[in-house]
N, C-alpha and C positions, 0 to 999 in steps of 0.2 A: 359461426363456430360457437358451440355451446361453450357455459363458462367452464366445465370440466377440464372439456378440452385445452380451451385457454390454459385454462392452469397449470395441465400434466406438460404442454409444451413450454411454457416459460421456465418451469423446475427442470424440465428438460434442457434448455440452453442454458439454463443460470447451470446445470451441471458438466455441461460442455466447458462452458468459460472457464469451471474452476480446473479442470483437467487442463487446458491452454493454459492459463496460469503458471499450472503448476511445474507443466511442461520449461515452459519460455524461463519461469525461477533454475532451471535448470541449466541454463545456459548465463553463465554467467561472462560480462566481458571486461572484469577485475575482480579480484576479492580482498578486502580488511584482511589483515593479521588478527585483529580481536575480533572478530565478526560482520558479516554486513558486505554485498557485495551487487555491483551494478551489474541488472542482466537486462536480459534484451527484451524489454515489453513487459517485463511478468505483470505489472499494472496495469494495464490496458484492457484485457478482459473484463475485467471487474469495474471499470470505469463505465464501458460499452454497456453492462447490464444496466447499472444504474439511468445511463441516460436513456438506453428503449425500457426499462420496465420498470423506470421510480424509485425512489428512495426507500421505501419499505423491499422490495428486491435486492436492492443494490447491499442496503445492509445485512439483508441474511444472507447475499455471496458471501461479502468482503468476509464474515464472520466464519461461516465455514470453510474458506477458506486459511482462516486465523489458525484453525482447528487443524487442519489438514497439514499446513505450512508445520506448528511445532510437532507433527508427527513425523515429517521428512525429513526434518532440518533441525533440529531443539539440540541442542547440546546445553546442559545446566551450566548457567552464568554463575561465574566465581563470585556471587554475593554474599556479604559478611553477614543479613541479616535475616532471617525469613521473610520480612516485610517486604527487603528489597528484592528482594527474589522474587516472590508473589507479583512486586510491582511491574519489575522488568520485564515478565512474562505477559502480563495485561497491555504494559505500553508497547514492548517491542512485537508483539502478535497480536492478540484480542483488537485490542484498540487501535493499532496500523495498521491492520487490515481491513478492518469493517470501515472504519471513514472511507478506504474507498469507493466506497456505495455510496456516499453524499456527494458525488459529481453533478450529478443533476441539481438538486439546490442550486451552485455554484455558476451553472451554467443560465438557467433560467431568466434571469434576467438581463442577458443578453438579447437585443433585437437581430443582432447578426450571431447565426446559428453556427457558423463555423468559431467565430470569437467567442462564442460561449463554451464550446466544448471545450476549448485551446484552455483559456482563462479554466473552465471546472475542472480539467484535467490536473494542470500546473498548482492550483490550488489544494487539492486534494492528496497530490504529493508531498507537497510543501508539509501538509498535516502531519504526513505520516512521518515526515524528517521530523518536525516537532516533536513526534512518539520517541523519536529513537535520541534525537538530543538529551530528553529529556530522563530516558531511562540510564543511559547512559554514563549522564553526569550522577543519578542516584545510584548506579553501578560502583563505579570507582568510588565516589563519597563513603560508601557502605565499607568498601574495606578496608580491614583493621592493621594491615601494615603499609607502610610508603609505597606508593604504583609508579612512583619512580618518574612521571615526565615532567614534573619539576615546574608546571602549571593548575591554574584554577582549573577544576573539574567539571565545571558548566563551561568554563571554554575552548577545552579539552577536548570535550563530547559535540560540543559546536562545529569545530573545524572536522575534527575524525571522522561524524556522519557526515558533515557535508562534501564533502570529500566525494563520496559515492554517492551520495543521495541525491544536491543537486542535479549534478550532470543525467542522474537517472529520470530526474523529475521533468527538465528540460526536451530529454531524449523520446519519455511517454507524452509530452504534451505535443511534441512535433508530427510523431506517431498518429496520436487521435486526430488532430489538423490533417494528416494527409489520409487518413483513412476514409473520415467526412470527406474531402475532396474527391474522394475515387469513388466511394462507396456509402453518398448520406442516407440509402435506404436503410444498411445498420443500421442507423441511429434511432431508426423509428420501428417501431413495432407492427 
């Protein structure tokens, strides 16, 4: 296969993935009241790229993906500050998206293939809760009258994503394990 080719089909599946994606974000099996809600797999495509076509792949999914996500889904966050607004948008998309694509890193060093993807998966979720904790608690922080739930704001945004995130994270790592198990050609290119 020339490299052309090569190329026009990986842009080719890294665009499928993010249409699955985007799909699977649609289906959601709870949703937050303030935002944020556990679906069924939406991570897992994007995971899949990373571990068949590397981390330079995986990153320009997860990112256009980032892109595409606050064009379906963006409702402006009640932030008090420009800053925090700007931020929230980079942590809760930009940046929770594109780490996606670092599964592979994560997985690597794994000599048992299936416990690496388990582990890169679970990992890479985890990040993305880090994204959303963390915008989160600069969410609330940001504004300018009492939010009312009568605790710290880092541990607020703690419990409230983890909430959905976890179980999301657990549920996409379970996922990628039985997918490797039925079907480890995925995983390879």
């Amino acid at each position: 296969m020339t490299t052309s080719v090569s190329k026009t089909r990986t842009l080719v599946e890294c665009a499928l993935m993010i249409a699955v994606g985007t799909v699977l974000a649609q289906i959601p099996l709870f949703r937050m009241p303030n935002g944020g809600a556990m679906t069924l797999l939406s991570m897992l495509p994007f995971i899949l790229v990373s571990y068949r076509h590397g981390l330079a792949w995986g990153l320009l999914t997860g990112f256009a993906n980032s892109l595409l996500q606050m064009l379906t889904g963006f409702y402006p966050p009640p932030a008090g500050t420009v800053i925090a607004f700007i931020g929230v948008i980079m942590l809760d998309y930009v940046l929770a998206f594109t780490v996606l694509g670092t599964a592979c890193v994560f997985a690597k060093p794994f000599k048992n293939r299936l416990v690496g993807v388990v582990v890169g998966a679970f990992v890479v979720c985890f990040l993305r809760y880090l994204c959303s904790w963390i915008s989160g608690a600069w969410l609330w922080a940001s504004q300018p009258l009492d939010w009312g739930v009568g605790m710290n704001v880092w541990l607020y945004s703690l419990i409230y994503n983890g909430i959905y995130m976890l179980p999301e994270a657990v549920l996409t790592s379970v996922g990628a394990g039985l997918l490797y198990k039925v079907a480890p050609k995925l995983f390879k290119v």
